[in-house]
N, C-alpha and C positions, 0 to 999 in steps of 0.2 A: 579616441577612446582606446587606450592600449589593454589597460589590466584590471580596468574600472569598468562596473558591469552591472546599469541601475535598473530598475524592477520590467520597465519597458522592452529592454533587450532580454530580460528573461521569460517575458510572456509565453515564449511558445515552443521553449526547451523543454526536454521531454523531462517529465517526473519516471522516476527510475526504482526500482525496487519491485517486488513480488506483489500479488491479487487476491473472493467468492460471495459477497453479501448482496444480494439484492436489495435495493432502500425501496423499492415501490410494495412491496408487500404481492407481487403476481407474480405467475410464472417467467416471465421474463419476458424480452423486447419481442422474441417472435410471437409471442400468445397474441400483445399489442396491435401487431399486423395482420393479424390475422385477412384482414380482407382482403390484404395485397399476399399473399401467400397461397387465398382461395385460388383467385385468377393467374396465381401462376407469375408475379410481378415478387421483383426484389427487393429487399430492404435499401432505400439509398441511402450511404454514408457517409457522412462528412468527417475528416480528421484533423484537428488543432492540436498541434507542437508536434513535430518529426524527429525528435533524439532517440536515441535507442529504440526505448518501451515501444513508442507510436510505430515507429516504421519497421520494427522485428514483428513482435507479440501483438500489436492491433493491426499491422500493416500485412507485411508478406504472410504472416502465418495465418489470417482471417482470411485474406486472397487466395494461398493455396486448400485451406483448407471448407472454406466455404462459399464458395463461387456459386453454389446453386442458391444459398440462403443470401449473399451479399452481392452491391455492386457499390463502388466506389467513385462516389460523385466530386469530390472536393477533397485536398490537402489543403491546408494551412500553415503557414510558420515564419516568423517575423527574418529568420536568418534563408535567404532568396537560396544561396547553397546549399545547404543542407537538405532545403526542401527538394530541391530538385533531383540531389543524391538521393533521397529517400522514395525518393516516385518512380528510380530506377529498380532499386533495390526491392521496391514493391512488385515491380511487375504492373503497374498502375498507371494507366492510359486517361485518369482525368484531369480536369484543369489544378493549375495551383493557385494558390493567392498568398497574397502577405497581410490583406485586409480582412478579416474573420467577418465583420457584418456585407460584405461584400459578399463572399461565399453565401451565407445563408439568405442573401436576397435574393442569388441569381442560381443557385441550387436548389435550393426548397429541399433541405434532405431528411429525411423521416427519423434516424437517428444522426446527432452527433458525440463525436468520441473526443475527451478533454482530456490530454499528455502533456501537457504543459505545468511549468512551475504550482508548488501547490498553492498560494498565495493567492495566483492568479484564476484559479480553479472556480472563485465563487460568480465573477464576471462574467465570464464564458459559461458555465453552466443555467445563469441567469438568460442570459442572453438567447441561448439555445432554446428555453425551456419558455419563452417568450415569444419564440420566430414558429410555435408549433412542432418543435422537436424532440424527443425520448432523447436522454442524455446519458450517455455511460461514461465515469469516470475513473481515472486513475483514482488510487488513494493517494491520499486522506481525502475527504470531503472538500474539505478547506481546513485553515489555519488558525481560525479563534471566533468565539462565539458569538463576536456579532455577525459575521459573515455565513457563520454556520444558521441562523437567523433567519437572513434575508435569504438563503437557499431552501429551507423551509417554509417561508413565504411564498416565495414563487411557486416550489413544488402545489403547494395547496392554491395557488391563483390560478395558476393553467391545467392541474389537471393531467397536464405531462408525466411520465416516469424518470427519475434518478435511479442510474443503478452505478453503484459503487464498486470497485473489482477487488474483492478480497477474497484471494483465491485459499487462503488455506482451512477455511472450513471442509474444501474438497476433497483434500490431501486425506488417502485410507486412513493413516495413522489417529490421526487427530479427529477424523470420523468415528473411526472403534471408543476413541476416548467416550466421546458424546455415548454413542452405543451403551456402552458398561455404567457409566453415570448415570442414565437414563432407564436402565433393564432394573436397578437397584441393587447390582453387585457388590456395593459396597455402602448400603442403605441409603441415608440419608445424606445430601451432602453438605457438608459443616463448614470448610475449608480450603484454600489451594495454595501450596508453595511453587511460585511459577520464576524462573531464573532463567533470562535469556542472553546468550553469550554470541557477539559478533568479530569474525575474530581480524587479525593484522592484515589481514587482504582485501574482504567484504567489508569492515569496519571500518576502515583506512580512509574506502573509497569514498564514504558519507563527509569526510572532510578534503577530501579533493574537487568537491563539486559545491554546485548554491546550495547545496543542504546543508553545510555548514556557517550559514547563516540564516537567526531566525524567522527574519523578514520575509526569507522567501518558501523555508520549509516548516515554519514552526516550533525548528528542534527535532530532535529525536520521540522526544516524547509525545508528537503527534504523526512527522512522517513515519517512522520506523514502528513506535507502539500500539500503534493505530491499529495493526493488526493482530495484536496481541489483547488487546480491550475487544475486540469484535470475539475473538475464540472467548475471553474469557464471560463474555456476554450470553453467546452462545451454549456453554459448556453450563455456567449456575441459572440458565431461563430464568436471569434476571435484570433489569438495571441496576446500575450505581448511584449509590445515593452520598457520598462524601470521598474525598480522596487528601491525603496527609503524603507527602513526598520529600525525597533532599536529592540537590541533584552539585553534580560536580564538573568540571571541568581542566582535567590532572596529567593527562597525557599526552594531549592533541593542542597547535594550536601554541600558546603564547610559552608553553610548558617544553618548547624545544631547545636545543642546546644549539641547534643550525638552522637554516632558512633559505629560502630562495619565494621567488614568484610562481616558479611551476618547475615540473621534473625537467623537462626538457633544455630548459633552460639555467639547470642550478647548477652553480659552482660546486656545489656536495654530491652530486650523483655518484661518485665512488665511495664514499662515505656513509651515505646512508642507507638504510636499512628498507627505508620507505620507497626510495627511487623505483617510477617504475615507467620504460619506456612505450609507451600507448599507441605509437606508431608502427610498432610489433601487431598492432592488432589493426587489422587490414577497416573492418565494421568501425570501430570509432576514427580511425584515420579519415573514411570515408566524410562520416557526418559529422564528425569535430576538427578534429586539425586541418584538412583541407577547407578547410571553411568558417573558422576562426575570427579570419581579415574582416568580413561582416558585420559581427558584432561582438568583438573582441573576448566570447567563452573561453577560459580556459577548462579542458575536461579534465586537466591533469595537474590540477592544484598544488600546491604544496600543505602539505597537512601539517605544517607548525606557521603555519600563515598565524599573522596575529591579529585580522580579522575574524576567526573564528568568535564564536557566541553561543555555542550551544554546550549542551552537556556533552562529556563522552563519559560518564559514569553516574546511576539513576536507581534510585530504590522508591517505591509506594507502598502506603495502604490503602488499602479499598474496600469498604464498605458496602453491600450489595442490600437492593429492596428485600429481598427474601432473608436476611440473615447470613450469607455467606461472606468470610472475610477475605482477603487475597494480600498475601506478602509478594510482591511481583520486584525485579529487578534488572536493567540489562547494562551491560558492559557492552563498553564499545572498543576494546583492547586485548581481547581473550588469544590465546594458544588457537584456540580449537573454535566454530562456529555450530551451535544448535542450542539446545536447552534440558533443564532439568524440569520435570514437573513432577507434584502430587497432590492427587487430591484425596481429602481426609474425608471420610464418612463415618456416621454411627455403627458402621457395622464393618469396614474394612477400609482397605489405602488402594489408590491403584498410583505405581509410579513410574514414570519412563524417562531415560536419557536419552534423548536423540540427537545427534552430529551429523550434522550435514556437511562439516569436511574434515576427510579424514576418521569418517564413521568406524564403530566398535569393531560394527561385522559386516567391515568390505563392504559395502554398497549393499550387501544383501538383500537385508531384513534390517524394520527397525521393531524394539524390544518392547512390548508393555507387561509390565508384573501388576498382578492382585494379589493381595495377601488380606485374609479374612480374620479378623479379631476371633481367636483360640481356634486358626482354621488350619487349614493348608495353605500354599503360595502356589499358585499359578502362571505360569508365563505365555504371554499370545506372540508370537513372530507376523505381523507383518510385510509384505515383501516393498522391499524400496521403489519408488519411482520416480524417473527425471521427471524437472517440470514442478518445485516448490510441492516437493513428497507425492508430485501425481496429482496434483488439483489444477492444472492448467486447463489440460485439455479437456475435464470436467465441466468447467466454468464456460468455456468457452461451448463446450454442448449446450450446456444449459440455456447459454442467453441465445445462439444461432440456431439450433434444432425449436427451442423453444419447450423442452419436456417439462412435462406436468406434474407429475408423480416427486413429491419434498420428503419421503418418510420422515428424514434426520433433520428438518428444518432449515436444510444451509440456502435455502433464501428468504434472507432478512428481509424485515420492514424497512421503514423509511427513519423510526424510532432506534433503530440499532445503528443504520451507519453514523446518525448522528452521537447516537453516546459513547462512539466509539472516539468519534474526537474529541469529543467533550472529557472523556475522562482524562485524555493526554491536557488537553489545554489545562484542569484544575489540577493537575499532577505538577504542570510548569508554573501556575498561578502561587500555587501554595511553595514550592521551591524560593519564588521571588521572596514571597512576602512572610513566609515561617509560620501560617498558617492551614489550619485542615480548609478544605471547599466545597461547599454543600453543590452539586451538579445542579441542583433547581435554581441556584443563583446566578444562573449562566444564559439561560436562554426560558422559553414559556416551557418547555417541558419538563411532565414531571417524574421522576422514577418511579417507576413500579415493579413490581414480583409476575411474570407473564405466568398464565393457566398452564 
């Protein structure tokens, strides 16, 4: 297997991209432990798929940072090097495996953690959430709604917790958002023009890897909008109840003028614009190219591969339980990476552009304006933070300290993370087929308008 890479070798590559939604509806995994927390005992954890996300963000940084709340019983990951790389890189003294129900027979671990392809997410979360485990996943959920389903199911047979990691409900900015919508600054809310823009670097990367193939990511409109559907769930306190979409596929992909297999190996690397050398970067050298021969990942795609399959240009409508409409769109091609938003009220606009590279105001501050119907205009400054606008390390309190206190609501039910994928899947559903998609035709649940 050179440059062929079928869904079993992607088991337990890491899902990659940014995270804050709790799907249990509690304060989170430590509240759950509480008893092992009374006496003084640590959370034990188990980790499936070692690429990046796993062994940075749930690996080393839960190790350095939470060593009194965590201990680390079990690695997973179908590629033997990488894992191995990664349990360096961790600082992480336990065993590995390559066989996931192996680990959880002879571990027994209280939580495990699902960084692996999103496809494969609904398997392993099953499986965890089965063996008597709390389960925290990467996003998305899963990949389409009969899987989203049967993860549902299980949540409700065992009883277990699913928590989802959507970290940008955390992030100040988009908290204030919530805040000002919520305080009635701009009364009632009617509408949202929501534009999200990924640009030739960040955008790039989503077709250098298996997310540009549906099989294993869904599309964009489930890995990537997944977190855009959670905010915009979050922001109108309501579900969706129909979605109308057109989706494209115009820059990436079969739409190139040259080609190769991977950068590294292309005859165009002086020519293109895309080339980009990966073994510049010491972190993916470690857990991709040196360890590649395994199971033949390439991390460094060529992004006019003409496997490609998914969109890289995406517009919806979205119809909300409460009456809220939403024009939403993201480019996967832009100059610049961040977004434009506004939302419309009876009584005012609040609108902000935010860039996250290449920002207005130098890393500052990010910008929100209200402007009040025959009012004044207002403007709140914000101050910038690393870490997906400052909600990492948020999230990460939340679920390892365990804090109680939700003023803003950023921990969702178990109903949120699912209609978070659910609106991408009816977004790509109605793209195929050139019809609108009622969200109740998808799965047992039904939309509602939340208290």
């Amino acid at each position: 297997m050179k440059n062929k890479v079928n869904r079993r070798d992607f088991l337990a590559t890491s899902a990659v991209g940014a995270v804050g939604a709790l799907l249990s509806g509690v304060p989170g995994v430590a509240s759950a432990q509480g008893k092992k927390q009374a006496t003084g005992g640590k959370k034990r954890v188990a980790l499936v798929g070692t690429g990046s996300r796993g062994a940075g963000f749930w690996g080393r940084n839960v190790l350095r940072n939470y060593s009194d709340q965590v201990e680390y019983v079990g690695l997973c990951d179908l590629n033997p090097g990488r894992l191995e790389a990664a349990r360096k890189y961790m600082g992480a003294s336990c065993k590995t495996y390559t066989d996931f129900d192996l680990m959880l027979k002879e571990q027994k671990p209280d939580i495990v953690i699902v960084c692996t392809t999103d496809s494969s997410h609904d398997t392993l979360i099953i499986k965890g959430l089965e063996a008597g485990c709390d389960v925290i996943t990467e996003k998305p959920l899963t990949t389409d709604e009969v899987k989203c389903q049967a993860i549902l199911d299980a949540q409700k047979r065992t009883g277990k917790q699913v928590i989802v990691t959507f970290n940008y409900r955390y992030s100040p900015h988009r908290a204030k958002m919530w805040e000002l919508i919520n305080s009635g600054e701009i009364g009632e809310l009617t509408s949202i023009d929501f534009h999200w823009y990924l640009d030739t670097s960040h955008g790039a990367d989503y077709f250098r890897r298996w997310h540009r193939r549906r099989e294993f990511g869904g599309s964009l409109w489930v890995h990537k909008a997944t977190h855009h559907f959670d905010l915009l769930g979050w922001w109108t306190n309501s579900e969706p109840e129909e979605v109308f979409a057109y989706g494209a596929l115009e820059f990436y992909g079969k739409n190139g003028k040259q080609r190769g297999v991977n950068c590294r190996t292309c005859p165009h690397a002086q020519s293109c614009d895309f080339y980009w050398d990966m073994n510049k970067n010491e972190y993916y050298k470690m857990l991709y190219s040196d360890n590649e021969k395994h199971d033949g990942y390439l991390r460094d795609g060529c992004v006019f591969r003409e496997d490609i399959d998914i969109f890289d240009k995406m517009c919806a409508s979205i119809k909300y339980a409460n009456g809220v409409q939403v024009s939403y769109s993201l480019t996967a091609y832009s100059p610049y990476e961040g977004y434009r938003i506004a939302f419309n009220g009876t009584k005012g606009r609040i609108d902000a552009w935010i860039q996250e590279s290449n920002p207005v105001h130098d890393g500052e501050y990010d910008e929100i304006m209200i402007t009040r119907n025959f009012g004044k205009r207002n403007y709140i400054r914000i101050p910038h933070a690393p870490g997906h606008g400052g909600g990492d390390a948020l999230l990460h309190d939340k679920i390892w300290k365990g804090v109680v206190a939700d003023p803003m609501k950023q921990s969702a039910g178990v109903r949120d993370g699912a209609f978070s994928i659910l609106t991408g899947v009816a977004a790509r559903i109605s793209c195929d087929t050139g019809k609108p998609v009622k969200i109740a035709s998808l799965t047992d649940l039904v939309p509602k308008a939340k208290k």
